[in-house]
C-alpha positions as CSV (number, residue, x, y, z in Angstrom):
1,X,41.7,7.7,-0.2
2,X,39.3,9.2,2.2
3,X,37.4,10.8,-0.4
4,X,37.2,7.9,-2.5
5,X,35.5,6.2,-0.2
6,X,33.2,9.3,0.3
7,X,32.2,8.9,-3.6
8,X,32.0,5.2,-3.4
9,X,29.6,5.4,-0.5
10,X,27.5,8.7,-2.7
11,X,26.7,6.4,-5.4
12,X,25.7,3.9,-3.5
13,X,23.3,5.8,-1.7
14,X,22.2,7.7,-4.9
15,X,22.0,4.2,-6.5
16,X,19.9,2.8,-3.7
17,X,17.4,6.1,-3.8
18,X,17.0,5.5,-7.4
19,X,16.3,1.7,-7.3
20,X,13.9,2.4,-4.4
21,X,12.0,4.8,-6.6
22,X,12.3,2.7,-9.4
23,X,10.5,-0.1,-7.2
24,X,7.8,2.1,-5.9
25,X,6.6,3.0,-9.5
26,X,6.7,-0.4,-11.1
27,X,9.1,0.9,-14.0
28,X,8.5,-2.1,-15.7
29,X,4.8,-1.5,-15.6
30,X,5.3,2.2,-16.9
31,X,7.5,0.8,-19.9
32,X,5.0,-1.7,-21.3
33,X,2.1,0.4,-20.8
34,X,4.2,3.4,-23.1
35,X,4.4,1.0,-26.1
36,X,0.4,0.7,-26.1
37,X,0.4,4.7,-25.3
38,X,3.0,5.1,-28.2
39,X,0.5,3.0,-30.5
40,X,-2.3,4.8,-29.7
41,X,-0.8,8.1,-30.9
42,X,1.1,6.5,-33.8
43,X,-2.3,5.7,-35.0
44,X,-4.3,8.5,-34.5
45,X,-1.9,10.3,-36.4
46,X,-1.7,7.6,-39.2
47,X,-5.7,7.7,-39.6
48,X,-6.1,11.6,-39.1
49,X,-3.3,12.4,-41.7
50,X,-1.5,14.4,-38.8
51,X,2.3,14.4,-39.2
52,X,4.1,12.9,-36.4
53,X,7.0,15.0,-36.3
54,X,5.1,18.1,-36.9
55,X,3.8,17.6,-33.3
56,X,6.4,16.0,-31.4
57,X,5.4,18.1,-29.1
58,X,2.2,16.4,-28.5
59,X,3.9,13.1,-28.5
60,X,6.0,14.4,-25.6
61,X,3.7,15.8,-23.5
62,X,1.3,12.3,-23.8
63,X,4.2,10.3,-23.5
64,X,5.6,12.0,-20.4
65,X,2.0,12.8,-19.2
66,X,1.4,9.3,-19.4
67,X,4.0,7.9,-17.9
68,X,3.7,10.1,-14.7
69,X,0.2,9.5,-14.5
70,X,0.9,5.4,-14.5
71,X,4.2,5.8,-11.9
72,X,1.6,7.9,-9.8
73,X,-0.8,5.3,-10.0
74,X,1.2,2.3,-9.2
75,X,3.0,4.8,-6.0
76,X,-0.2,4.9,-5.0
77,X,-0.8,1.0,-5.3
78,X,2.2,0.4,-2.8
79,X,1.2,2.8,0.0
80,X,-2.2,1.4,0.1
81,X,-1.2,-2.4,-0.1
82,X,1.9,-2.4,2.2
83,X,0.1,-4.0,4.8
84,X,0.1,-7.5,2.5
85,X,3.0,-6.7,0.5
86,X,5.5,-8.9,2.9
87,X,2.8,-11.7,3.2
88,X,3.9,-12.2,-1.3
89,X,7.3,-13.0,-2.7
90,X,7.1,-11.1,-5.2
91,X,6.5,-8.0,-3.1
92,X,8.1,-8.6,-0.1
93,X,11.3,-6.6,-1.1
94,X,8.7,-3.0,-2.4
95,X,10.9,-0.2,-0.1
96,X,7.5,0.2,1.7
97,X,7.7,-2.8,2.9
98,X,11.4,-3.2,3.9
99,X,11.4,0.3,5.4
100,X,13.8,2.1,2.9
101,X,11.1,4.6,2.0
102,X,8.6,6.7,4.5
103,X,4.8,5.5,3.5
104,X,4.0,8.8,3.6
105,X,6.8,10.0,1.3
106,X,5.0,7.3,-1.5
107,X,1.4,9.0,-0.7
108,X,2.4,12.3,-1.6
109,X,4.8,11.4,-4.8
110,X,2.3,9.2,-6.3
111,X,-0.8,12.6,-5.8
112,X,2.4,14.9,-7.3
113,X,3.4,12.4,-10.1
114,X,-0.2,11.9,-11.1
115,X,-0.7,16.1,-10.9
116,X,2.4,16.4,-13.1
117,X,1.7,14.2,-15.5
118,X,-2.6,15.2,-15.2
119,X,-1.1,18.5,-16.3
120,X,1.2,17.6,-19.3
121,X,-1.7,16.1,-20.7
122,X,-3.6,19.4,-20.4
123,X,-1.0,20.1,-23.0
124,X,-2.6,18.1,-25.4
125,X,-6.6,17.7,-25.2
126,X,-9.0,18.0,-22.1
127,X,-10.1,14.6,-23.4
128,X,-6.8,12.6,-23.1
129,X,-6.2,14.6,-19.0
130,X,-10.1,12.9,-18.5
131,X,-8.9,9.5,-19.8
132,X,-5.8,9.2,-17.5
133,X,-7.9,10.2,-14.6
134,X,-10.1,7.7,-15.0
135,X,-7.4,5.2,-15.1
136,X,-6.3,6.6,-12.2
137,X,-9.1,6.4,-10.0
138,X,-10.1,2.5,-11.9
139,X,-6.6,1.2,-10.4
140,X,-6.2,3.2,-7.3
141,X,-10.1,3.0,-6.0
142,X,-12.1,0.7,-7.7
143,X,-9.0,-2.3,-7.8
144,X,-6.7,-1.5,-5.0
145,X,-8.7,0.2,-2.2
146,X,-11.8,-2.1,-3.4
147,X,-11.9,-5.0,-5.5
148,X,-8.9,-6.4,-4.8
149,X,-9.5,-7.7,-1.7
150,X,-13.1,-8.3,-1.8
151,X,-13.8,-10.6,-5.0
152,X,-12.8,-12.5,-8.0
153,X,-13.8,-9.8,-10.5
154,X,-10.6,-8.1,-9.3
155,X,-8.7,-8.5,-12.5
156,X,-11.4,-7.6,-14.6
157,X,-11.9,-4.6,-12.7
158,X,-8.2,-3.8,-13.1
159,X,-8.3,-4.2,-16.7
160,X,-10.2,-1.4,-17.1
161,X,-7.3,0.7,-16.5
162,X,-4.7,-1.1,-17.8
163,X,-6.7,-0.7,-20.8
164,X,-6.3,3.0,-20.9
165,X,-2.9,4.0,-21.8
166,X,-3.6,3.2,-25.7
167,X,-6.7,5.4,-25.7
168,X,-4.8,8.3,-24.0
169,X,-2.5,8.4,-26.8
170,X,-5.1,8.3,-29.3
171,X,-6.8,11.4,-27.5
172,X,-4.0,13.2,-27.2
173,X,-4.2,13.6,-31.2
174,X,-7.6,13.2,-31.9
175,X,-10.8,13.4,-29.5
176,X,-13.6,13.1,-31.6
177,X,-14.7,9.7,-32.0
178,X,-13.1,7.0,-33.5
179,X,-13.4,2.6,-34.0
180,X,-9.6,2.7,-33.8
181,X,-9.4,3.4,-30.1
182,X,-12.6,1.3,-28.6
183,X,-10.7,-1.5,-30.3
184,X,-7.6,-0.7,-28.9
185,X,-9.0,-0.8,-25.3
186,X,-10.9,-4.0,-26.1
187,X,-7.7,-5.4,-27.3
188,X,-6.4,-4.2,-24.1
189,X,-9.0,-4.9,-21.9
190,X,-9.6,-8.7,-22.9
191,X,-5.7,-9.2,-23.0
192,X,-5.4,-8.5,-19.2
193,X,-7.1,-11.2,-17.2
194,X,-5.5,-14.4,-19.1
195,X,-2.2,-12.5,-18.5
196,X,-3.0,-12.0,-14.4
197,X,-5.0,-15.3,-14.1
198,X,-1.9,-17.0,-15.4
199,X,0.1,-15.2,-13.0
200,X,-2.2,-15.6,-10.0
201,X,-2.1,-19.5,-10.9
202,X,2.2,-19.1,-10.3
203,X,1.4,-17.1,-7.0
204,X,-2.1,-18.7,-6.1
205,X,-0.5,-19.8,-2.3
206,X,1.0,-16.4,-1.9
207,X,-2.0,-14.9,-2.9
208,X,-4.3,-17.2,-0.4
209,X,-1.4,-16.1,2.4
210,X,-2.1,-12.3,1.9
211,X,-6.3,-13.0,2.0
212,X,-6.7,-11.8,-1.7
213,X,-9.4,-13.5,-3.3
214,X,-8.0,-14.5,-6.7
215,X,-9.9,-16.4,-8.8
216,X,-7.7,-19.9,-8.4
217,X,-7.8,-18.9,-4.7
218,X,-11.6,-19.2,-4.5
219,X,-12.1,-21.6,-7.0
220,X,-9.3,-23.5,-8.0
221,X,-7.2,-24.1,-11.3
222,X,-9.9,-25.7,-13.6
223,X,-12.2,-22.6,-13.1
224,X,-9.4,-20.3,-14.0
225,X,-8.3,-22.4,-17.1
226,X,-11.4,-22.2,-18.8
227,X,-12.0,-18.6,-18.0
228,X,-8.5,-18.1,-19.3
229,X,-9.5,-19.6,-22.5
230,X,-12.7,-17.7,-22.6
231,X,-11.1,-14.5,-22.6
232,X,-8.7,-15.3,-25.6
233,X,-11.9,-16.8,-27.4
234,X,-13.5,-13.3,-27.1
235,X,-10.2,-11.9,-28.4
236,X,-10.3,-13.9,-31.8
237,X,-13.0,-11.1,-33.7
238,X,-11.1,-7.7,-32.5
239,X,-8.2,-7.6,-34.9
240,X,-10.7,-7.9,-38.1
241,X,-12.4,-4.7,-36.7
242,X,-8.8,-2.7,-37.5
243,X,-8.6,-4.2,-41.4
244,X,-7.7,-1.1,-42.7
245,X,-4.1,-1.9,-41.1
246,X,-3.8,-4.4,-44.0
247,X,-3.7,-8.3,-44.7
248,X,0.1,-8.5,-43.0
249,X,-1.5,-7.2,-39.9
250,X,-4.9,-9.4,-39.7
251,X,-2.4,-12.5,-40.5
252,X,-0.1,-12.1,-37.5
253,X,-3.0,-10.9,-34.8
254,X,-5.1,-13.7,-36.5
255,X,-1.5,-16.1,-35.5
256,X,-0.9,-14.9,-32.1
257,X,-5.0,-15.3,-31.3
258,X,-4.9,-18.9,-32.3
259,X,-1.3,-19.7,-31.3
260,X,-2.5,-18.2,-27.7
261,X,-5.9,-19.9,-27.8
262,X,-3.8,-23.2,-29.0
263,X,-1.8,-23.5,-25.9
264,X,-5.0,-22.0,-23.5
265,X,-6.6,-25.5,-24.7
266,X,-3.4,-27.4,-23.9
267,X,-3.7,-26.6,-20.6
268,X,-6.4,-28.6,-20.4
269,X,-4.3,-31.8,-21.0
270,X,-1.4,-30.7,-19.4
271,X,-0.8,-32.9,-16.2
272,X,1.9,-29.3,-14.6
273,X,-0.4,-26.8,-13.9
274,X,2.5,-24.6,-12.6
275,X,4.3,-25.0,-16.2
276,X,1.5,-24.1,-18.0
277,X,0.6,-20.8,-16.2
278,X,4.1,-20.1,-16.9
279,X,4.3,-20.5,-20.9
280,X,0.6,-18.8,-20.6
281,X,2.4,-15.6,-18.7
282,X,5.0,-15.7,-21.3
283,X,3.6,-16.1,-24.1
284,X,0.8,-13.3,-23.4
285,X,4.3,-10.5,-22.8
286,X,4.9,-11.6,-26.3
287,X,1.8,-11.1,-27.7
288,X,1.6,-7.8,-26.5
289,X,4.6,-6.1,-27.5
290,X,4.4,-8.1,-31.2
291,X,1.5,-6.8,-31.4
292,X,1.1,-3.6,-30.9
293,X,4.8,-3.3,-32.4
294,X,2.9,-4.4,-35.5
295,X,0.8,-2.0,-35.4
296,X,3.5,0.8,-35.7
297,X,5.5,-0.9,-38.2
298,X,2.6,-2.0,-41.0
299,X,1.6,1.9,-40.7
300,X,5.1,2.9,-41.4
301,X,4.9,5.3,-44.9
């Protein structure tokens, strides 16, 4: 009986250390940015005439590589912002907030996970290793230690590196230069503030609590609406730019564009702010993932 209990209380702990780490690299952050990372190498070797599983190894070591580098990124994110991360709900529960986890244990996993995974791009090109670093240093110096706290361009700043991941993938195959991948971080990079500005309109009080100047913090929800559907309007163009995908693909991107901008526009009317950000923040998860899930399945031979 005694040693029941003994296992019982194992797993829990083992569960708890794996949740906590889990937590502290945003897992669900590192999923959703391997589908754009997956796309990006999909492509590359669609348009270069590559075979995928002739190099599966490349796939795995961009993959992997990526994913490190993100998870080391977004470690990195919760040691530096643990001193707000209880003022927001959403955060208040990170293990460097509730005390599970040693701050200083986060610091050096996020430096190892980004080394790791700095190094299993090595393993592909020099060019794909330079991309993730610069994701690295967009998210973890230029938005967290910086922008973030300081001004409104905060998410646009941020974008810059959340556009990376498909870009790593397409370097990973091919470095010389290519339309496929500027449109892929475009895609990605005009994506991301309607997607947090929707979000920070859902957590504008928590937001105002931890002093981070969001733009419906500084300047309220009808500012952020129209830049909202500004960003979508700039979106419209990009998919024509990748016609050699085929008519299927212009027709769905061409869909989710106007469905998107469709209900940006309805915000305007909309009397529940709080409902609207919410079908916005929805709605843009969607279009992501059917999108660049598109992408794989129209260049499937």
């Amino acid at each position: 009986m005694a040693d029941v209990v003994e296992d019982v209380k194992t797993t829990k702990i083992q569960s708890g250390v794996l949740k906590d780490v889990l937590s502290v690299v945003k897992i669900g952050i590192v999923n959703s940015n391997l589908i754009t990372t997956f796309t990006g190498l999909w492509l590359a070797f669609h348009f270069t005439g590559k075979g995928f599983l002739s190099n599966l190894h490349i796939v795995f070591f961009a993959l992997v590589g990526s994913a490190l580098v993100i998870a080391g990124s977004c470690a990195l994110n919760n040691f530096i912002d643990r001193d707000i991360d209880h003022l927001m709900e959403r955060t208040k529960s990170r293990p460097t907030v509730s005390g599970s986890v040693e701050p200083k244990r986060v610091l050096w996993f996020g430096i190892l996970l980004v080394a790791i995974g700095t190094l299993s791009l090595l393993m592909t090109t020099v060019t794909a290793a330079v991309v993730g670093l610069i994701g690295v240093v967009t998210y973890v110096f230029l938005y967290t230690m910086w922008s973030k706290r300081s001004n409104t361009f905060n998410t646009v700043i941020g974008s810059i590196s959340g556009a990376v991941p498909p870009v790593i993938g397409w370097t990973a195959v091919d470095d010389t230069f290519h339309v496929v991948p500027i449109i892929l971080f475009l895609l990605m990079f005009l994506w991301q503030p309607p997607h947090f500005l929707a979000l920070a309109m859902k957590r504008c009080e928590e937001y105002r609590a931890a002093g981070i100047p969001m733009l419906p913090v500084v300047h309220g929800f009808a500012v952020t609406k129209r830049q909202i559907v500004i960003w979508i309007v700039a979106l419209l163009p990009l998919p024509f730019y990748l016609f050699s995908l085929g008519v299927p693909f212009l027709v769905i991107a061409t869909l989710l564009n106007v469905g998107w901008l469709a209900l940006g526009l309805a915000g305007f009317k909309m009397k529940d702010d709080m409902k609207w950000a919410k079908w916005m923040f929805i709605y843009s998860l969607n279009y992501l993932t059917i999108l660049f899930v598109t992408m794989v399945i129209v260049t499937i031979d």
